[in-house]
N, C-alpha and C positions, 0 to 999 in steps of 0.2 A: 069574844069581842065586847059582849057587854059590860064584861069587866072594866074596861077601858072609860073613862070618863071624856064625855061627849066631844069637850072644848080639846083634848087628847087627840082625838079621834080626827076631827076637822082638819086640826095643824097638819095631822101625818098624812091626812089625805092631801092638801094643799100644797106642803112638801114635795109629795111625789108627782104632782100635776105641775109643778113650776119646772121639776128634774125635765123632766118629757119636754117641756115646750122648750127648752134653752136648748136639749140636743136634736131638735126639728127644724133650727134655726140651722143645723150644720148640711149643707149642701151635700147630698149623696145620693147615688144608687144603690148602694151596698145594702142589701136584704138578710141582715142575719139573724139566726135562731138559735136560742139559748137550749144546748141539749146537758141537761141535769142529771147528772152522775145520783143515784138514788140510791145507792149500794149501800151496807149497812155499815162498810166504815167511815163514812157520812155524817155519822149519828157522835162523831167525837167532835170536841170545840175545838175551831180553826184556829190555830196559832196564834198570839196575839191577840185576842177578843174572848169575849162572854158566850161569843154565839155559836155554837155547830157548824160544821162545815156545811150539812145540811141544809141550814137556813142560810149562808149567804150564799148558795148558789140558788135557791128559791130566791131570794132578793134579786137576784143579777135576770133571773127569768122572769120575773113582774117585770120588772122594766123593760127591759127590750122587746116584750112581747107588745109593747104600744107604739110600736115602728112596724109594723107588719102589716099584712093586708089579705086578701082573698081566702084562701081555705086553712091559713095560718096564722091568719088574723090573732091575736090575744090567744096566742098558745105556745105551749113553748116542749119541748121534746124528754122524758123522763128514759133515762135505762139503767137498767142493773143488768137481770137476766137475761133479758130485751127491749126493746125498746116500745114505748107509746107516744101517741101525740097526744096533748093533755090541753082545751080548754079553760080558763080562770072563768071562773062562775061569780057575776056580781057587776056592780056599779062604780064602787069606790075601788081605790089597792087594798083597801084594810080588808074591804067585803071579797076580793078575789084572794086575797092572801088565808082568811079562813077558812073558806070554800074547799079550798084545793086539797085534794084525797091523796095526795100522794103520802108512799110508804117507803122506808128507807129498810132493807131487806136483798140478800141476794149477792152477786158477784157483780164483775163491773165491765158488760161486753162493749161497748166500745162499737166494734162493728155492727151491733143489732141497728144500729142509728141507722147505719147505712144498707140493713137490710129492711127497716119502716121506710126510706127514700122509695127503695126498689117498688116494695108494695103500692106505694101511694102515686107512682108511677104507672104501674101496670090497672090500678083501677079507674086510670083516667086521669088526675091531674095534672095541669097542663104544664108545658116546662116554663113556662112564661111568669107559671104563679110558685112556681119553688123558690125557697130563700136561696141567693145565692154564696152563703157559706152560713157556718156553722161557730157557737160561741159554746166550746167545751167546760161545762164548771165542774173539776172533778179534782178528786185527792191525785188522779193520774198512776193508779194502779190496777192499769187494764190485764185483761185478761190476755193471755197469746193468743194471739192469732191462730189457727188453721193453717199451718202452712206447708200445701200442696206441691208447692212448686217452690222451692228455694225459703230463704229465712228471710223473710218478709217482716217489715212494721205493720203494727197498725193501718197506719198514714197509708203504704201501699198498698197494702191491701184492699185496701177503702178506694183508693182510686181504680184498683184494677178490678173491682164487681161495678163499680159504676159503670165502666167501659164495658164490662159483658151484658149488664142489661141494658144497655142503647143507649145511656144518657150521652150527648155529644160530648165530642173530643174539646169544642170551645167552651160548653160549660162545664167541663170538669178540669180544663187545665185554665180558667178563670173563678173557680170554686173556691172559698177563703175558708182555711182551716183556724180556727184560735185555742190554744192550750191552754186554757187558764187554771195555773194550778192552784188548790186552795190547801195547804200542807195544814194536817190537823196529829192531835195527840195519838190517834191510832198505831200511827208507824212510826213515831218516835221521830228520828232527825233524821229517817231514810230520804232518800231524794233520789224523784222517779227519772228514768232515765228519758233520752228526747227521742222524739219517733221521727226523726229527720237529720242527717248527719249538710253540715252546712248551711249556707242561707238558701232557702229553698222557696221559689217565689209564691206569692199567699199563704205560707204557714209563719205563725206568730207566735209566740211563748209567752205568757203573762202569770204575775202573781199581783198578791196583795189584795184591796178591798176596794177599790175607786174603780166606778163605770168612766169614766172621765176619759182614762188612757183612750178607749177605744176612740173617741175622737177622732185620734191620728189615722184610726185605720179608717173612718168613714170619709176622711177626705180623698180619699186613692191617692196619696203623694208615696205612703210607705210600699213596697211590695214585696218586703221580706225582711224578718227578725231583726238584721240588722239597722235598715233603715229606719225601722220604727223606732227603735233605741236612739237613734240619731234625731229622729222628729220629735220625741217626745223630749231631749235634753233640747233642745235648739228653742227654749221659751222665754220669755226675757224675764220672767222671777229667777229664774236658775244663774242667769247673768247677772244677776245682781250677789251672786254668794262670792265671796272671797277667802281662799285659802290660805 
């Protein structure tokens, strides 16, 4: 960071303090946390851009961890192999953004997310203070599943351990799943497949590089993949194009 020249430095902190207060202006209950695909095909640049898919899924976890609160305060969720919860160490974004230890390394379980829930359930955390969904930033090349009983996704799998370790039926079928895919040079022009056949209420599918979109989901008007398509076109710049 020192490299960085001061007046540099200021801007981007300013920057990212202006982002934060314009979406605290958006009316919500919506508690979600950024779970950061860390896995080492990560380490390729995201389509489109300069950057690693790595770093814009750290970028998308700076920010949203400044909407959060009690034992998830300024943290945001890393897994490859498994999963950790990871505090941002620091003052500024710049100083929490080089702080952060994480390593990009490993496969990409997908479910360890939802076996750190279980954990930090069973040591006590209250259900009161859990985010209530989840902001996937991943190449979206999970691993299979386990699957014990029938060919299960991801997606169901995930709901059906939270139902065996006790989290309620109302907070897991009001639990906001986000797929945010970040397609990088690794896989070339594969395109991963959806962990959900249908509109299936609280799960959303996103790409590209704007926090912005989420917007739509923080107002609760969308409540599945397609509505949100429909709220996010329904803006009055997009009215203004003529074909």
């Amino acid at each position: 960071m020192s490299s960085i020249p001061k007046y540099e430095q200021d801007t981007i902190n300013k920057q990212f303090e202006t982002a934060v207060l314009k979406a605290k202006d958006v009316p919500s209950d919506t508690r979600l946390i950024v779970v950061r695909d860390t896995s080492s095909s990560m380490t390729s640049n995201a389509v489109g851009t300069t950057m690693t898919s790595y770093n814009v899924a750290k970028a998308m976890a700076l920010y949203f961890s400044a909407f959060l609160e009690g034992p998830f305060a300024d943290a945001y969720i890393e897994f490859d192999n498994k999963a950790t919860l990871r505090e941002w160490k620091g003052k500024s974004a710049l100083e929490r953004w080089f702080n952060d230890r994480a390593d990009a390394y490993g496969s990409t379980n997908f479910l360890g997310v939802i076996d750190l829930f279980i954990e930090l359930k069973k040591k006590g955390v209250p259900l009161s203070e859990f985010p209530t969904g989840i902001v996937c930033m991943s190449d979206m090349q999970f691993n299979a599943p386990n699957n014990d009983a029938g060919n299960k996704t991801n997606f169901e799998k995930a709901k059906e351990k939270l139902r065996v370790a006790g989290f309620p039926k109302d907070y897991i079928d009001n639990f906001v799943f986000v797929f945010w895919w970040i397609p990088n040079s690794y896989y070339g022009k594969l395109v991963p497949g959806f962990e959900t056949f249908g509109d299936v209420r609280n799960v959303f599918y996103l790409s590209g590089y704007s926090a912005s979109v989420v917007s739509f989901l923080l107002t609760g008007k969308a409540t599945n993949a397609l509505e949100l398509f429909k709220e996010a076109m329904n803006q009055e710049v997009l009215g203004m194009i003529q074909l």
